[in-house]
N, C-alpha and C positions, 0 to 999 in steps of 0.2 A: 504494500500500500504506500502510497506517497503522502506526503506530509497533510494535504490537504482529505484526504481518507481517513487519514489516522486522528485528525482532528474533530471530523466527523464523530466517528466511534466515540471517543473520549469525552465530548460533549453529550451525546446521543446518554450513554452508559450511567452517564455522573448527574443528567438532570439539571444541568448549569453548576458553576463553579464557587456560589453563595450558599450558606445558611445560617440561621439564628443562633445566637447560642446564650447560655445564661451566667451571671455574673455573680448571681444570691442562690442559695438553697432553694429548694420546691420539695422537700420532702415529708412535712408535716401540716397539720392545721395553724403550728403558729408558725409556718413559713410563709404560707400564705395571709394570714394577717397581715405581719409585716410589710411581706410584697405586695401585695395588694390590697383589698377591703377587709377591717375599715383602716390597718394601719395604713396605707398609703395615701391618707388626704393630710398627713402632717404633711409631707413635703410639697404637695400641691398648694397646703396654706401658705406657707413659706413664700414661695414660687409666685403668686399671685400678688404676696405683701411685695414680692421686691425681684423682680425677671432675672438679674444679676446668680440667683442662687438656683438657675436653672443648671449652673457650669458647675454646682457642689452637688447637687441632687439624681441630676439624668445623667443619660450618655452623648447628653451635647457637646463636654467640652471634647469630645473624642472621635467626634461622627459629622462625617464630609457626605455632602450629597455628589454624586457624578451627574452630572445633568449632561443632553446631548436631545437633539431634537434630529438628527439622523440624516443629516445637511451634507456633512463632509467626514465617511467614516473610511477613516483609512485612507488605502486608494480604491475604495469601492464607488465612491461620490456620494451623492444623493440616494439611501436605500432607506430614509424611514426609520423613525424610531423602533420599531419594533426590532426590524432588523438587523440593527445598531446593539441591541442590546447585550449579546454574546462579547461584545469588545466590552461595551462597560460595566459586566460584571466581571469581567480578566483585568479593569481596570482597579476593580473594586479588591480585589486577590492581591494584584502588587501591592496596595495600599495598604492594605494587611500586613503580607509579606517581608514588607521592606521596610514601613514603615512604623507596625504599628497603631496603625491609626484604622478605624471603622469605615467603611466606607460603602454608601448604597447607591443602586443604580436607579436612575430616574428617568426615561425615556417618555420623551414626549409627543402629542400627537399632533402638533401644531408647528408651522415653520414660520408664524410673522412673528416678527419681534415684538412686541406688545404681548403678545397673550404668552410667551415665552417672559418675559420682566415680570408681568402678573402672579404665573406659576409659579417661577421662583423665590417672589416675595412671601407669598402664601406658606409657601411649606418653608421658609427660612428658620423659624421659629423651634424644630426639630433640631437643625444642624449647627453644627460651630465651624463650618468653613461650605464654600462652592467649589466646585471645581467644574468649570466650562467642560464640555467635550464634543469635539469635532461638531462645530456650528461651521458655516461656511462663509466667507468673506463677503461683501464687506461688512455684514451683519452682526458678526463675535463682537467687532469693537464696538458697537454701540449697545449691544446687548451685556456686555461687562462692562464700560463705564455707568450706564446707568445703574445697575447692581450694587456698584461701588460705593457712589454715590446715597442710595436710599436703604443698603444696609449696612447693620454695624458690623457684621461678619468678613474673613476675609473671601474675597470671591478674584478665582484664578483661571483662566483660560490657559490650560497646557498647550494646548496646540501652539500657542503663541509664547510664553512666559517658560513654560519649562524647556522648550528648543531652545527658546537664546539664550536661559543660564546655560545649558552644558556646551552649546554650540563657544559662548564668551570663554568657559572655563578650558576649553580645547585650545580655543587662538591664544588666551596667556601662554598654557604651557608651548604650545607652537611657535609662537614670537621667542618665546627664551631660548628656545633650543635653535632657531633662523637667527639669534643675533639680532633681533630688531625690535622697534618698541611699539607701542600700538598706538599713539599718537603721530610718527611717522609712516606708516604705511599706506600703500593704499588697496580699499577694498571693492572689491566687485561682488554684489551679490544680485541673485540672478532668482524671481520670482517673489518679487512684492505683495505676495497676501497676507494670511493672517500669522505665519511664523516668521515670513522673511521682513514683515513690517517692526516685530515685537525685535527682532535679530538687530535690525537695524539700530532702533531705540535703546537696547541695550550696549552695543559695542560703543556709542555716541556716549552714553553713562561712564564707561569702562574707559575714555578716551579719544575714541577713535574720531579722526578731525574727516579721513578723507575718504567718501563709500559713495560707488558709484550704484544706483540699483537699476535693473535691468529686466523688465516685463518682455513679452512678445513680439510687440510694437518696439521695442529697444529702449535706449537710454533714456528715464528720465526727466527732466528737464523742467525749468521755469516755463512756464507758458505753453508748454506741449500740449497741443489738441486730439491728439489720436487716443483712444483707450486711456482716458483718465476718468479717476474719481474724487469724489475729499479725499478719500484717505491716500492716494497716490499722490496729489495736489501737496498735502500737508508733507510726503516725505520729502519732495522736491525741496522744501526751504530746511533741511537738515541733511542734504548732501547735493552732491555735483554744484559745487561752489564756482568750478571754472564753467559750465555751463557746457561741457561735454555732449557732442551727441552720436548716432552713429549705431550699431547694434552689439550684439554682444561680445563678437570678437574684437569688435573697435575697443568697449572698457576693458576686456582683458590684456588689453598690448602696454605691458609695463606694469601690471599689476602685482601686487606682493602674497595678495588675499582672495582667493574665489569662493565664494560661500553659495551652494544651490540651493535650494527648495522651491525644485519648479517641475520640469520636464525630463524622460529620459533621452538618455542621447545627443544632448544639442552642445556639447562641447568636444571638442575634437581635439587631435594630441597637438596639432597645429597651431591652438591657442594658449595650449600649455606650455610651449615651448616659446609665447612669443610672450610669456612673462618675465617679473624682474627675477635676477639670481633666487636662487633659493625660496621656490614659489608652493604656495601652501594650499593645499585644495580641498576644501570638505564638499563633497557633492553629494547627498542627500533625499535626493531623489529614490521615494519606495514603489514599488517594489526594483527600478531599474534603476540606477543613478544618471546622475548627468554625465560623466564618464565612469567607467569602471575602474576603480583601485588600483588595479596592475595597469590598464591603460594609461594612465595619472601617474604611475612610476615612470613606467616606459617614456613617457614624453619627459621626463625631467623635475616633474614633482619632487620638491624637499620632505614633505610629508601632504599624507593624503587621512583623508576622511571621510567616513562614510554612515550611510544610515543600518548598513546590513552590521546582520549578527557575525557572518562568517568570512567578515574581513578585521583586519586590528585596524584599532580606532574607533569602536565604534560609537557616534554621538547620540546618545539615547536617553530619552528624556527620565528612564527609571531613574537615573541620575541624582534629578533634583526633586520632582514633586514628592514623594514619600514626605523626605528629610523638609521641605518649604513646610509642607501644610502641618508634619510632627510640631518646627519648631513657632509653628504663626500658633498654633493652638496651646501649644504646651506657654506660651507668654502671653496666652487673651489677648493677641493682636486681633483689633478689628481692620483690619488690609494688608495689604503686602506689596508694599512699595518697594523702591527700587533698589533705595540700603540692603534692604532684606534682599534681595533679589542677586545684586552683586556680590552678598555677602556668602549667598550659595554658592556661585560659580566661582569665586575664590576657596571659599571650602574646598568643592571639589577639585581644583587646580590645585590646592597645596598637597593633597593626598598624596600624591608622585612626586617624590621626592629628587634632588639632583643624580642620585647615585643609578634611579628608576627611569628618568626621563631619554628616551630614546623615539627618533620617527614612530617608529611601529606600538611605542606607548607613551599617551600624550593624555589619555583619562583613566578611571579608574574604573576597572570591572564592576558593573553590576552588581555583581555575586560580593564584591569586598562589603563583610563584615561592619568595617569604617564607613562607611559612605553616609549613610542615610543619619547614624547619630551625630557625627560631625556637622555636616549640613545643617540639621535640626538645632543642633547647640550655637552655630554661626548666625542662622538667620534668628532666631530666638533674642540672642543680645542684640541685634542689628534693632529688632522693634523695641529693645526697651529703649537705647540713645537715643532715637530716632521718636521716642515715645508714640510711637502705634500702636498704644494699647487699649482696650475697651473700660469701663470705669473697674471689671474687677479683674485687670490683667496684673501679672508680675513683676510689678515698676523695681 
């Protein structure tokens, strides 16, 4: 059977990848009092005198909603919440897994954004954090800043926010090992949606002065009319300062930095080779890449990166989310700004140490032990300086 068989079966066998489980005894008459009627209207009273004591009483401070309206799952595109939902209970497992943390899947049956804000506001009340999933451009960003905005919880678009920490925490290590610094360089990245716009915003955080971004249409630009939107408009005034235009082999002639999250195939070893010294590729593209790893040696690539499992390097967002949402929750952060954000993708960049850092390893496995409590302990102090806390966070 090949993998996508065996995936079948495994789901098919196990009934989905979730279940309940309990936290208190059920084994007597006065377990159930307690946990339930009538002892359980003390913490309800509580709860009602003062919302604050929901995070001492339930499993809010420890329980993330997955929401996803079935827009953009994978590289499936548009399949519908319902049949999204197999991802966002595998989302709900790493979260577990890796982090620690509760996590339910929330699939919805609606794609306009308003009754999607509505939804979320409603059940927010259950959870101590959001987490976006695979909503589709341009609609994620205004569906998570409004979120943002009217709750007090932290509310995280991975699609967006967990690629560019690990994607930022890769180019640190990358830039140290190239000799160059991330205020000098310059970046090409190649598919302005919802990861490559967050990609953007983050490295500008990190530094980065000079990113040229690069849609289908090409470069771009102040004033360009072809295939633009706000949200395309708005990146224009945080990069291509010189006003560059031309397509995408045009930005990459001299460039230090290719970062994908677009298409497969649209780079060729021609443009890799017409980069500056020592040229750095993460291409990203699932399930094909924009170039292939060995292809991106072969041409002259310093270091490459990818989205796949079964190449080294790989830039995967398990990375950061666990460890983000452990440490916004475990400090009553109500958001998770950009401190906290940087403060991830340096966690995970300092995990690889000088003796460890080589091309072929430039993040840290998944699977490392380290990962996700480190993260959590970084971005956790990030919210208390930063004071992103909620009135009963851990100042």
């Amino acid at each position: 059977m090949d993998v996508y068989e065996r995936a079948l079966e495994l789901h098919k066998n196990a009934r989905g990848k979730i279940t309940v489980g309990c936290t208190v005894p059920l084994e007597s008459r006065e377990d159930l009092t307690l946990a339930y009627t009538p002892g359980v209207a003390a913490p309800c009273r509580r709860i009602a005198a003062d919302p604050e004591a929901a995070y001492e009483y339930t499993a809010k401070s420890r329980l993330v909603a997955v929401v996803t309206d079935g827009s953009a799952v994978l590289g499936l595109g548009n399949i519908g919440g319902l049949a999204g939902l197999p991802v966002m209970e595998g989302k709900a497992v790493l979260f577990k897994r890796f982090g620690g943390v509760d996590a339910v899947p929330i699939c919805l049956s609606t794609q306009d954004t308003e009754e999607i804000i509505a939804a979320v506001r409603a059940i927010a009340p259950t959870f101590g954090g959001i987490n976006l999933e695979d909503i589709s451009s341009p609609r994620c960003f205004e569906i998570e800043q409004r979120l943002e905005k009217e709750l007090d919880i932290p509310v995280f678009h991975d699609d967006q926010h967990g690629t560019a920490i690990v994607v930022t925490a890769a180019l640190m290590n990358a830039l140290r090992l190239a000799g160059k610094n991330m205020g000098d360089v310059r970046i090409v990245l190649s598919g302005p949606g919802a990861a490559g716009t967050a990609i953007i915003k983050m490295l500008r955080h990190s530094g980065a002065k000079n990113i040229l971004a690069v849609d289908s249409h090409g470069i771009l630009y102040r004033g360009r009319q072809v295939g633009m939107d706000a949200h395309k408009n708005s990146l224009c005034e945080i990069t291509n300062d010189e006003g560059k235009r031309g397509n995408l082999a045009d930005a990459m002639e001299g460039a230090d930095v290719f970062i994908g999250v677009s298409a497969a195939g649209i780079v060729d070893e021609d443009m890799i080779k017409s980069m500056a010294e020592r040229p750095i590729v993460f291409a990203m593209a699932n399930p094909t890449p924009e170039i292939s790893y060995d292809a991106a040696l072969h041409a002259g690539a310093f270091i490459a990166g990818t989205g796949r499992s079964d190449r080294p390097n790989q830039i995967n967002n398990l990375l950061a989310f666990p460890g983000v949402f452990r440490g916004a929750l475990e400090a009553g952060a109500r958001d998770i700004n950009y401190a906290m954000k940087l403060a991830a993708a340096r966690a995970i960049a300092e995990l690889i140490d000088d003796a460890h850092l080589a091309p072929d390893n430039i993040v840290p496995d998944p699977f490392d032990p380290r990962v996700s409590a480190h993260v959590a302990e970084c971005v956790a102090e990030a919210a208390k300086v930063t004071g992103a806390l909620r009135r009963g966070g851990k100042a």
